[in-house]
KOLKOLVEX-40321 format. One record per residue: residue number from 1; residue in three letters; x, y, z of N, C-alpha, C in turn. Coordinates in Angstrom, 3 decimals, m for minus. Layout:
N
nr,rest,npx,npy,npz,capx,capy,capz,cpx,cpy,cpz
NUM,Ala,X,Y,Z,X,Y,Z,X,Y,Z;
...
//
This chain:
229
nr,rest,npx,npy,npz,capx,capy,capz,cpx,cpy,cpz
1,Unk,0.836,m1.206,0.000,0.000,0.000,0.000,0.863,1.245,0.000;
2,Unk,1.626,1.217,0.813,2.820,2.412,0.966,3.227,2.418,m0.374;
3,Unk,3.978,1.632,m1.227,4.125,1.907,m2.301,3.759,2.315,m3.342;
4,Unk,2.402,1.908,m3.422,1.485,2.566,m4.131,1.296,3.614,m4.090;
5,Unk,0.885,4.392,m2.739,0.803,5.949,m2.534,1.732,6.354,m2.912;
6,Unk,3.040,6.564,m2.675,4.436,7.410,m3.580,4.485,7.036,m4.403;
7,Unk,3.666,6.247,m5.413,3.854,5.682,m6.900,3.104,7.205,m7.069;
8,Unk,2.037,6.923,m6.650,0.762,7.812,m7.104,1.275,9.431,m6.758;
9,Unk,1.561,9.991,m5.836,2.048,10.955,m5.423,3.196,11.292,m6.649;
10,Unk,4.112,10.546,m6.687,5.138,10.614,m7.730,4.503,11.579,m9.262;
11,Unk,3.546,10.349,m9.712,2.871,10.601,m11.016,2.302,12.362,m10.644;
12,Unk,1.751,12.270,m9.518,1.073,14.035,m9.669,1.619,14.977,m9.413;
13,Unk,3.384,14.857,m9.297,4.355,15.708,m8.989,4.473,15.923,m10.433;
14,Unk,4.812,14.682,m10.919,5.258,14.897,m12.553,4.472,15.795,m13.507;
15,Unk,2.929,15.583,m13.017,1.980,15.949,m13.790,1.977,17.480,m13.852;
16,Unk,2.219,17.655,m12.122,2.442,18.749,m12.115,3.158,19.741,m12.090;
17,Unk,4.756,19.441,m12.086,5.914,20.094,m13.338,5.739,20.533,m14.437;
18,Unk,4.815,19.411,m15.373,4.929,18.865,m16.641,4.122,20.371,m16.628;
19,Unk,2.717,20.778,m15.947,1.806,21.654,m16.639,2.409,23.138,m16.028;
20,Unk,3.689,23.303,m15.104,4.397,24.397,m15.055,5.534,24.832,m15.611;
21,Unk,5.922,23.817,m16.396,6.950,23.828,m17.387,5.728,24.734,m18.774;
22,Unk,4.783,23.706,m19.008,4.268,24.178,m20.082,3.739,25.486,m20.078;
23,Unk,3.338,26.177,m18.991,2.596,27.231,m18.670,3.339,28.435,m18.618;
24,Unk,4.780,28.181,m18.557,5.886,29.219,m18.379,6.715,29.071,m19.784;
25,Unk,6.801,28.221,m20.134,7.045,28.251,m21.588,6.274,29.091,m22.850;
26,Unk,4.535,28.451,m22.531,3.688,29.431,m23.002,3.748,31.018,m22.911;
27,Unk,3.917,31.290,m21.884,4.136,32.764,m21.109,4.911,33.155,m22.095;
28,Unk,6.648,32.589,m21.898,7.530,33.129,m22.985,7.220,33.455,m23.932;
29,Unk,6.653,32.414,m24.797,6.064,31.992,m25.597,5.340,33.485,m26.516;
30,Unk,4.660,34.126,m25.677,3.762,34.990,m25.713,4.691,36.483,m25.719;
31,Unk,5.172,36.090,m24.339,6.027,37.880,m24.144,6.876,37.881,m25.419;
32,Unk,7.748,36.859,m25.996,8.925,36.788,m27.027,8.240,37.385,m28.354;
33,Unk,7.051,37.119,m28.793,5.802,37.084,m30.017,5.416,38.938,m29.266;
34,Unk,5.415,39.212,m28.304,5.197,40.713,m28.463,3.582,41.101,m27.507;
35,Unk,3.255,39.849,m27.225,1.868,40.467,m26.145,1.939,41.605,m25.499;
36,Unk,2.716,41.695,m24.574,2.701,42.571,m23.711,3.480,43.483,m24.399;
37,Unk,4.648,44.162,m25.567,4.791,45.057,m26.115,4.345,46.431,m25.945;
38,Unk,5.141,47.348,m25.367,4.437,48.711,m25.571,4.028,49.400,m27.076;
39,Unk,3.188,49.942,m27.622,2.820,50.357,m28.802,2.625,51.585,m28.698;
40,Unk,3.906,52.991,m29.368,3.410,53.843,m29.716,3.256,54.200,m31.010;
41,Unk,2.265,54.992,m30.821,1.302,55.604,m32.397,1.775,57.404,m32.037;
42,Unk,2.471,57.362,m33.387,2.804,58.357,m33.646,2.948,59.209,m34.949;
43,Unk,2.854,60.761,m35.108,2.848,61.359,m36.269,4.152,62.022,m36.966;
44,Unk,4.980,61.747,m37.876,6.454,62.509,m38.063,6.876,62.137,m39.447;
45,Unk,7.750,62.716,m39.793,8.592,62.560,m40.806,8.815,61.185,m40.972;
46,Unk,9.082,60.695,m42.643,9.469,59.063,m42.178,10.882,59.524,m43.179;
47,Unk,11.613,58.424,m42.729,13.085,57.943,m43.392,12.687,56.859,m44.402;
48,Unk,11.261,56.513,m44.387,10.999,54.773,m45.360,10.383,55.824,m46.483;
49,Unk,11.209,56.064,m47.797,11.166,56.120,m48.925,12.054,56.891,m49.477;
50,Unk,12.121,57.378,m50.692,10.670,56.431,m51.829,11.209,55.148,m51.662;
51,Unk,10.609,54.290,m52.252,10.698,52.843,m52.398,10.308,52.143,m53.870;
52,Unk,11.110,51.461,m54.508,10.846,50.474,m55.556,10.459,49.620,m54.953;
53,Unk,9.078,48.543,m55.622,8.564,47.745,m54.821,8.422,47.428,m56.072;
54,Unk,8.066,45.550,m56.017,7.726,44.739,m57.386,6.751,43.932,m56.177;
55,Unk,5.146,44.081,m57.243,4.420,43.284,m56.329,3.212,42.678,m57.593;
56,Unk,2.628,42.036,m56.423,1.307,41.653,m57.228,m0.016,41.929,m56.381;
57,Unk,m1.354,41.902,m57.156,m2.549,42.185,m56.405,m3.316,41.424,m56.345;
58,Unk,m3.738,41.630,m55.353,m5.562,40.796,m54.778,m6.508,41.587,m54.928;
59,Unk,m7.962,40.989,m55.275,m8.879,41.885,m54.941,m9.779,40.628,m54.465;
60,Unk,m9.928,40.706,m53.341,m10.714,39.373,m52.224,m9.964,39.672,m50.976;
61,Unk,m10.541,38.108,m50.069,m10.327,38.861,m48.799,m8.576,38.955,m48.029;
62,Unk,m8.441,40.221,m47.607,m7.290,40.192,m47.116,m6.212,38.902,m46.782;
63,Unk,m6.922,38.198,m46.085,m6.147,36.823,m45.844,m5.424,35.931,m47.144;
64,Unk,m6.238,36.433,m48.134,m5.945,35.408,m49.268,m4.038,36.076,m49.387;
65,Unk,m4.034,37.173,m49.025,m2.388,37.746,m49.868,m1.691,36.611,m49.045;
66,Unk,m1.556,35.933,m48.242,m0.533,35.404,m47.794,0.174,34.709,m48.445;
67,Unk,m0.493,33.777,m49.579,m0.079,33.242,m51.118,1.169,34.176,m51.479;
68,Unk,0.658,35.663,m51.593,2.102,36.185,m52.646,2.737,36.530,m51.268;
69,Unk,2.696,36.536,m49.994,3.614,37.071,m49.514,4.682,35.965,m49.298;
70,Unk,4.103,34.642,m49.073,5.045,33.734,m49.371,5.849,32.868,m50.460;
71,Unk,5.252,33.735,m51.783,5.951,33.555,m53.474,7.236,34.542,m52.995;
72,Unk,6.511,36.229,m52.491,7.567,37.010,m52.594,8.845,36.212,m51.873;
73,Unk,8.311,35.862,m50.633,9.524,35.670,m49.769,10.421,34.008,m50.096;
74,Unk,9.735,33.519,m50.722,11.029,32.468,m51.549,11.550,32.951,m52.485;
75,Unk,10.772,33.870,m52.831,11.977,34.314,m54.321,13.421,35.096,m53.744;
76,Unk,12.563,35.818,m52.885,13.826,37.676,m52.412,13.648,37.203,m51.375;
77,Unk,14.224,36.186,m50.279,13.796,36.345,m49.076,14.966,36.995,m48.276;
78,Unk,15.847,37.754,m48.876,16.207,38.771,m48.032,16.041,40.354,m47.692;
79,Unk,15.218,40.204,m48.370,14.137,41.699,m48.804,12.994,41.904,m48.051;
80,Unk,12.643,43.116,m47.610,11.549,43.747,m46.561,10.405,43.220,m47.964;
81,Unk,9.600,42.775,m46.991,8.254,42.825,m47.431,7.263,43.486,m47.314;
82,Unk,6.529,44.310,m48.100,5.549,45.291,m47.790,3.980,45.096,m48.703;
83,Unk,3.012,44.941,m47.829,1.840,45.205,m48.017,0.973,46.309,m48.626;
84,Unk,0.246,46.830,m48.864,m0.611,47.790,m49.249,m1.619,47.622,m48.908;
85,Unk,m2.866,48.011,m48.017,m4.162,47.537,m47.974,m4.933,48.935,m48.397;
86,Unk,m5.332,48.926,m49.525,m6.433,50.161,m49.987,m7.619,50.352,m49.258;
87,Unk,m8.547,49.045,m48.655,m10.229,49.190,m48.635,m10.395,48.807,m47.051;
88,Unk,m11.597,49.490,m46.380,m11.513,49.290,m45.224,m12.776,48.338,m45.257;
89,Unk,m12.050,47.043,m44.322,m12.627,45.680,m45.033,m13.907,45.940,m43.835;
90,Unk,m14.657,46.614,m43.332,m15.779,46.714,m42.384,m17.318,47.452,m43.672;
91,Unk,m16.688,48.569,m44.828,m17.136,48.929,m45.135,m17.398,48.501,m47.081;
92,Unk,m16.205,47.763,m46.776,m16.418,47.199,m48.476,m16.540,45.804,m48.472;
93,Unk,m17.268,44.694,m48.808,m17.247,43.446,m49.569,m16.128,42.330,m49.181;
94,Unk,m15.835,41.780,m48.723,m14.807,40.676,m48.624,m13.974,40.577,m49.927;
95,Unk,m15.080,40.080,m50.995,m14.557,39.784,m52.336,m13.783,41.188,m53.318;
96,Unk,m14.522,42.334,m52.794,m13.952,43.958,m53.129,m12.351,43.649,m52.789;
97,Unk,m11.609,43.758,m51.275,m11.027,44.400,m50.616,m9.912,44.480,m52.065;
98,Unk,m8.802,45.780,m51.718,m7.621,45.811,m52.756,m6.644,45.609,m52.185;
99,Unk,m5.461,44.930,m52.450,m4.531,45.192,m52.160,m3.086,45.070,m52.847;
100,Unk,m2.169,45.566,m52.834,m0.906,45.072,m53.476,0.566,44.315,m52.437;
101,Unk,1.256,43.803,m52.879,1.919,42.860,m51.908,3.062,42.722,m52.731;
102,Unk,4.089,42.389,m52.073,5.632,42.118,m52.827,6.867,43.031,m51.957;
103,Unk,7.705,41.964,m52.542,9.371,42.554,m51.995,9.673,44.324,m52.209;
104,Unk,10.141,44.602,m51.185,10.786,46.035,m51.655,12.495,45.918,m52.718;
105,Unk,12.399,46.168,m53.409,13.519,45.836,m54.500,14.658,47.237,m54.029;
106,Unk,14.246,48.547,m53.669,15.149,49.496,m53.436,14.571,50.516,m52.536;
107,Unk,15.111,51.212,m51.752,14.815,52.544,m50.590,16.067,53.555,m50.511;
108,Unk,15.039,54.744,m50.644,15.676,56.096,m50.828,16.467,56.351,m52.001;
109,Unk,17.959,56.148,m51.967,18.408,57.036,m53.383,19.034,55.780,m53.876;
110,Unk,18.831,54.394,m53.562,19.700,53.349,m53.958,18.998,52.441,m55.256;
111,Unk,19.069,51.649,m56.136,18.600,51.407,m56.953,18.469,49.754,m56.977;
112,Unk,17.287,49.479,m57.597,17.236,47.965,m57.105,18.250,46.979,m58.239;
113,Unk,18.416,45.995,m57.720,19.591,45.116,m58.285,18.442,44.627,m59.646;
114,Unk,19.129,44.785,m61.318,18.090,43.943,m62.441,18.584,42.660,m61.893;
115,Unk,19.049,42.327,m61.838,18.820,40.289,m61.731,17.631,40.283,m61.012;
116,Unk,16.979,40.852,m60.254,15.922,40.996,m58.698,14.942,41.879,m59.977;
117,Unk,14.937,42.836,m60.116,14.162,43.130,m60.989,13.239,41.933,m62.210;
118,Unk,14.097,41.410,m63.078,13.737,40.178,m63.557,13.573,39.208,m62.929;
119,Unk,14.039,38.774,m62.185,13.399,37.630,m61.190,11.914,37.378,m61.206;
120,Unk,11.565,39.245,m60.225,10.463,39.197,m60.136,9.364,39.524,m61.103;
121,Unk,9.912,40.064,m62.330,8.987,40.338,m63.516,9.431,38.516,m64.007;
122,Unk,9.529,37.663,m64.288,9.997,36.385,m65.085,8.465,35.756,m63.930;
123,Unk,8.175,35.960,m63.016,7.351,35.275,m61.796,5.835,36.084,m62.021;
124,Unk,5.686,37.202,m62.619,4.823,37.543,m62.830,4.857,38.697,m62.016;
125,Unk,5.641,39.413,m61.139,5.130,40.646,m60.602,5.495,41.924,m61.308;
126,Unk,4.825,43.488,m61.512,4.986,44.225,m61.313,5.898,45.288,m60.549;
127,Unk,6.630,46.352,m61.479,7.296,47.328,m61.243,6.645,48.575,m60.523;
128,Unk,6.980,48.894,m59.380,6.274,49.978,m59.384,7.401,51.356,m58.251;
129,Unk,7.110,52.822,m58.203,7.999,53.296,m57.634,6.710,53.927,m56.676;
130,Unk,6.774,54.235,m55.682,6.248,54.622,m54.127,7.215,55.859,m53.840;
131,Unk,6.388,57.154,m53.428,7.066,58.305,m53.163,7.051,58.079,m51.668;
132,Unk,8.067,59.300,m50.908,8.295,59.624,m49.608,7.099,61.031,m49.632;
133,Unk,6.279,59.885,m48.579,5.438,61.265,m47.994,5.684,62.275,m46.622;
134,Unk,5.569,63.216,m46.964,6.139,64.113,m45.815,5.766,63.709,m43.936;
135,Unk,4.594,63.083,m44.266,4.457,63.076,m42.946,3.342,61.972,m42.951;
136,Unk,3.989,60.508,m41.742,3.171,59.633,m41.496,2.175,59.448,m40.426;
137,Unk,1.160,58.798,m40.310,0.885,58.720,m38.979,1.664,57.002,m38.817;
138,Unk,2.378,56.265,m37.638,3.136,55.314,m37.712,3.136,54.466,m36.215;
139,Unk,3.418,53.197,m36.088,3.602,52.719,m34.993,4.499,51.200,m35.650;
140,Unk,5.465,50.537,m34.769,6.000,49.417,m34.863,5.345,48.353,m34.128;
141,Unk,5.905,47.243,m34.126,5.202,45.894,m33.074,6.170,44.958,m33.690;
142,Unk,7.164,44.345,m32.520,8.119,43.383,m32.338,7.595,42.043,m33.722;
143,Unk,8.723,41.643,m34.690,8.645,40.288,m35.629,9.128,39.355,m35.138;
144,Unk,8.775,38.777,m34.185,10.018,37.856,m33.878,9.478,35.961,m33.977;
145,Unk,8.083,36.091,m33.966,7.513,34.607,m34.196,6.128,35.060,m35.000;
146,Unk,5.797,34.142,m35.682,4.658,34.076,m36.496,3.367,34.774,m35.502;
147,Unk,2.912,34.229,m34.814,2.316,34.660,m33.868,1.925,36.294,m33.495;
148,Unk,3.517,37.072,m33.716,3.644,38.529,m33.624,2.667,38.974,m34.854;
149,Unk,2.569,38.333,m36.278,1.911,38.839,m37.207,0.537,39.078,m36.082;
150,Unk,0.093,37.992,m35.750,m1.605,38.193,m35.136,m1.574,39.368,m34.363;
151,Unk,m0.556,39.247,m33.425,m0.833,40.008,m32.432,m0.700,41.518,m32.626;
152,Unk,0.485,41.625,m33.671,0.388,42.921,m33.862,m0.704,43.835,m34.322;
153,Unk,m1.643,42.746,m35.824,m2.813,43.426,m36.712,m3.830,43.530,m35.350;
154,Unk,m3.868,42.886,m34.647,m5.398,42.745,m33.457,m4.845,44.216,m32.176;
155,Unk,m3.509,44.441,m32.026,m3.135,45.162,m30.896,m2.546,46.752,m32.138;
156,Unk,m2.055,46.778,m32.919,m1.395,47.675,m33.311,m3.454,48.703,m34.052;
157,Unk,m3.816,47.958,m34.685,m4.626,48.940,m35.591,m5.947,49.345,m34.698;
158,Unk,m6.088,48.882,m33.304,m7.104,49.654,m32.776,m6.710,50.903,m32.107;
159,Unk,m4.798,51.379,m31.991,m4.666,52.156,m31.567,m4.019,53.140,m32.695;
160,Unk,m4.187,52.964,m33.700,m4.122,53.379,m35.264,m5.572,54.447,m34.756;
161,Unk,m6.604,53.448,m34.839,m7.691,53.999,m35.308,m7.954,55.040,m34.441;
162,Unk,m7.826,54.507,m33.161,m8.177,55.630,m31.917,m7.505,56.979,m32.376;
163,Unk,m6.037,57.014,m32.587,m5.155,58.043,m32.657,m5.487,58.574,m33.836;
164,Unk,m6.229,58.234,m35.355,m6.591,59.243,m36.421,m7.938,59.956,m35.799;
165,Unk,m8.546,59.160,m35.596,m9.830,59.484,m35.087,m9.739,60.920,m33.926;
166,Unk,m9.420,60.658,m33.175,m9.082,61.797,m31.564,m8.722,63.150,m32.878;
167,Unk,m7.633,62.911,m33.383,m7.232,63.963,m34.229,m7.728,64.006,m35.801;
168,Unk,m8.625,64.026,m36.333,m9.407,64.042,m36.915,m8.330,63.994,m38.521;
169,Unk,m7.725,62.668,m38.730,m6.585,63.331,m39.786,m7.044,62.148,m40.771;
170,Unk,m6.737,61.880,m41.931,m6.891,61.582,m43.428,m5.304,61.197,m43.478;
171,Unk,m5.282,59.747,m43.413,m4.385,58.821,m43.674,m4.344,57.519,m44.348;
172,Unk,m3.818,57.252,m44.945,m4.919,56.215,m46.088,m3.255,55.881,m47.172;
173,Unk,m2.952,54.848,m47.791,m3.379,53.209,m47.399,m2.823,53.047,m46.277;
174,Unk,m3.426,52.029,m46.069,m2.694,50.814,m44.789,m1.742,50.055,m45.289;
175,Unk,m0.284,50.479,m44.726,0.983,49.649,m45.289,1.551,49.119,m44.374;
176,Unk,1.783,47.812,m44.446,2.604,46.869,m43.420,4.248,46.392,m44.281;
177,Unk,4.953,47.038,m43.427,6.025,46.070,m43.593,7.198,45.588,m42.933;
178,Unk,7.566,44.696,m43.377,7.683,43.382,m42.724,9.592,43.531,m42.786;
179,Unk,10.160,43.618,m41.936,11.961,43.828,m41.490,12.281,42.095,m40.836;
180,Unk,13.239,42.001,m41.221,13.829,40.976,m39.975,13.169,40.412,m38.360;
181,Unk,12.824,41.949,m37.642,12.808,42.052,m36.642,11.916,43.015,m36.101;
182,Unk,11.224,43.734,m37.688,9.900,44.462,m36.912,9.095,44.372,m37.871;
183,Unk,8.043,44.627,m37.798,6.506,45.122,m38.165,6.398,46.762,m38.170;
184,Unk,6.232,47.238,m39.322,6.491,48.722,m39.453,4.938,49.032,m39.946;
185,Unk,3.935,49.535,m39.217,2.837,49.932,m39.956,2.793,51.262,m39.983;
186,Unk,2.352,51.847,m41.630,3.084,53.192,m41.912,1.399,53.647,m42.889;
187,Unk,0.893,54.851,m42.481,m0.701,55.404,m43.595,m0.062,57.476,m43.627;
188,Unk,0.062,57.334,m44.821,1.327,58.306,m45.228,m0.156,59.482,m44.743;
189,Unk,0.018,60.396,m44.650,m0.852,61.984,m44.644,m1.064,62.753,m45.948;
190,Unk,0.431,62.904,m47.121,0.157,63.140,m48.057,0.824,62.236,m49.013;
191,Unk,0.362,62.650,m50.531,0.453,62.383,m51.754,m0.009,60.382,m51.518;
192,Unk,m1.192,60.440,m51.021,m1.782,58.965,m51.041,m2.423,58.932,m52.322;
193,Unk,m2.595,59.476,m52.909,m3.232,58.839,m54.568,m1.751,58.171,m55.198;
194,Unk,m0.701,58.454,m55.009,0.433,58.041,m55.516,0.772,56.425,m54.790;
195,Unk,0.163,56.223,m53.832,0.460,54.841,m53.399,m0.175,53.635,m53.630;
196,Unk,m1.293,53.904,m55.024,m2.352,53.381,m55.680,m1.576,53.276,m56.934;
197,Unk,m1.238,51.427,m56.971,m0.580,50.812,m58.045,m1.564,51.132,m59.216;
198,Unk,m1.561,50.544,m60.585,m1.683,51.025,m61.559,m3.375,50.488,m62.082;
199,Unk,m3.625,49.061,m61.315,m4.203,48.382,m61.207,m5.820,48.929,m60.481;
200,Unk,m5.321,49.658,m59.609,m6.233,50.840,m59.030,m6.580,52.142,m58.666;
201,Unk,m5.783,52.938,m59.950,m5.685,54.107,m59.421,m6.907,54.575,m60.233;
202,Unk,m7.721,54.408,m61.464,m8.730,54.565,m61.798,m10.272,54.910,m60.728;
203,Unk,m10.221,53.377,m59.653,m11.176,53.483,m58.862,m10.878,54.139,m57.557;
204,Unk,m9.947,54.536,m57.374,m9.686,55.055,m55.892,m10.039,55.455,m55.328;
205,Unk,m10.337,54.759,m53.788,m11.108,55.074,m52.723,m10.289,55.215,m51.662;
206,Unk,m10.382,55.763,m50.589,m9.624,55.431,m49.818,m10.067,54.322,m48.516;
207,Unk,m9.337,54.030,m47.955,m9.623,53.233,m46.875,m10.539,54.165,m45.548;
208,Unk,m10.362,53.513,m44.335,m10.642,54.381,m43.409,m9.877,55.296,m42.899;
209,Unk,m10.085,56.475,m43.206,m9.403,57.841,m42.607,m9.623,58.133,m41.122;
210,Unk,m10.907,58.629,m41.147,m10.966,59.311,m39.588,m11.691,58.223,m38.729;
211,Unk,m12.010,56.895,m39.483,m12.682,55.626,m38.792,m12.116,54.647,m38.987;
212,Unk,m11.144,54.289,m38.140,m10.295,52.886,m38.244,m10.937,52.243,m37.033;
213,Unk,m11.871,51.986,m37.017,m12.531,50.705,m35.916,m12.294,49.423,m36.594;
214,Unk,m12.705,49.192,m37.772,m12.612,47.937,m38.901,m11.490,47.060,m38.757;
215,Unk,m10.249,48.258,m38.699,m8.987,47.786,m38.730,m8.987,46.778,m37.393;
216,Unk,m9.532,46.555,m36.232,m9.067,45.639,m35.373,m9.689,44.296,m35.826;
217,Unk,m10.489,44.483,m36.813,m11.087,42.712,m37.188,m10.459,42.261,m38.300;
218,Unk,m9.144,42.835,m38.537,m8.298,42.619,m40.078,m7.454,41.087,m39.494;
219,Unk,m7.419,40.240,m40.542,m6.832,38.936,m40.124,m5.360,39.163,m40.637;
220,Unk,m4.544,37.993,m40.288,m3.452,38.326,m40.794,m2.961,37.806,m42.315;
221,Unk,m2.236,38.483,m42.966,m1.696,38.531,m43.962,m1.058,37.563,m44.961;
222,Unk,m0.709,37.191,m43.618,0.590,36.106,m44.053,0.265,34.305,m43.762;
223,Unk,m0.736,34.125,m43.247,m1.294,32.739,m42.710,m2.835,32.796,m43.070;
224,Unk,m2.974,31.792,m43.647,m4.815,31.792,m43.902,m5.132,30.523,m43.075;
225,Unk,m6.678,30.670,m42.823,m7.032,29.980,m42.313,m8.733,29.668,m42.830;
226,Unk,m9.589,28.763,m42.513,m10.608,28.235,m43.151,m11.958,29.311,m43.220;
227,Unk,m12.020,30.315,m42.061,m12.737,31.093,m41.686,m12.377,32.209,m42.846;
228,Unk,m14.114,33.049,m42.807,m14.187,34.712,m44.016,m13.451,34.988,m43.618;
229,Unk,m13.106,36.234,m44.246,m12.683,37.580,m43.433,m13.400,38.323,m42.562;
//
C-alpha cells in the first residue's frame, strides 16, 4: 500500500511540473511574439522612402495575400516585405477588398539590383515606384515569431484607429512592412493617390481615414485559415 501511494504521489508531482513547465514556456512563448509590447502611435517625418517595390494584387479577402507574400519571400527572401491595404474591409465586400503585396527591391536614393528586378517580372510581378510622404501617422510591433503577425494586426490597428480618429486626420493606405525584426505599420498623410498601383488608381477610394474601428477585425496577412474575413 505504501508503495502505491508514492507511486501515485510521484505521477502528480510529474503531472504537475509537466503543466508548469508548459505554462511558463507558453508565457515566454507569448512575451517573445510581443503580447505585452508597448505600442506607440505616432505622427512625423518618415526615413521609409521612396521605395521600388515589385508586387502583385488581390482583390478578395485580405487573408488570401498570404499566397504572394510567401511567393515574394522564396523568391527575395532577403528583402523587406511590404503590403498595401487600400479598402476598409468593415465597409467594403470581402470579395472587393484591394490590395498590393511584394518585396521592396530598393529605398531612398539606392537602386534595385536587375537580376531581382527580372526575377520578379519572369514570376509575374509588377514594377512599381512609391514616393516619400512628408508626414506619417506610424507605430512598430516586435517580428520575432509568427504569432507577432496576429498580435500585432489585433493590438497595433485599434490604436491606429483611436489616434486618427481623436485627431481628426486623413491617412490612407494601410501599409505593413515586414523587417527581420519588426513590423512597421506606416498610412502616409500626403500624396496617397500616388500609393495606388496602376491596377487601381482609376477606382480610388480610400480606406478608413478618420474611422479605423474595422482595422481591429483585419486577419493576418501572411497565414490563412478556413474562416471569411
Amino acid at each position: 500500500m505504501l508503495t502505491v501511494t508514492l507511486s501515485d504521489i510521484s505521477l502528480e508531482t510529474v503531472f504537475v511540473c509537466l503543466l508548469v513547465v508548459f505554462i511558463t514556456t507558453l508565457l515566454a512563448y507569448l512575451f517573445y511574439s510581443g503580447l505585452w509590447s508597448s505600442i506607440l502611435v505616432s505622427t512625423s517625418e518618415t526615413e521609409y522612402g521612396p521605395v521600388t517595390m515589385a508586387y502583385k494584387t488581390i482583390v478578395g479577402p485580405y487573408k488570401d495575400a498570404g499566397e504572394i507574400f510567401t511567393e515574394s519571400f522564396c523568391l527575395l527572401p532577403d528583402r523587406e516585405q511590404l503590403g498595401i491595404y487600400y479598402d476598409d474591409p468593415e465597409g467594403v465586400e470581402a470579395s472587393q477588398l484591394r490590395c498590393a503585396v511584394g518585396p521592396v527591391l530598393a529605398k531612398g536614393n539606392a537602386k534595385p539590383v536587375p537580376e531581382e528586378m527580372e526575377k520578379m517580372v519572369k514570376n509575374g510581378f509588377k514594377i512599381v515606384h512609391l514616393p516619400k510622404p512628408s508626414y506619417v501617422v506610424s507605430a512598430t510591433f516586435p517580428f520575432s515569431t509568427t504569432l507577432s503577425i496576429f498580435l500585432a494586426i489585433y493590438r497595433v490597428y485599434p490604436r491606429l484607429r483611436d489616434y486618427i480618429a481623436q485627431r481628426n486626420l486623413c491617412a490612407y493606405p494601410a501599409m505593413e512592412i515586414y523587417t527581420d525584426s519588426t513590423i512597421i505599420f506606416m498610412m502616409p498623410l500626403s500624396r496617397q493617390d500616388e500609393f495606388f498601383v496602376s491596377e487601381f488608381q482609376e477606382e480610388e477610394m480610400s480606406i478608413a481615414t478618420t474611422d479605423m474601428e474595422s482595422f481591429s477585425a483585419m486577419e493576418s496577412p501572411v497565414l490563412r485559415d478556413e474562416g471569411g474575413f
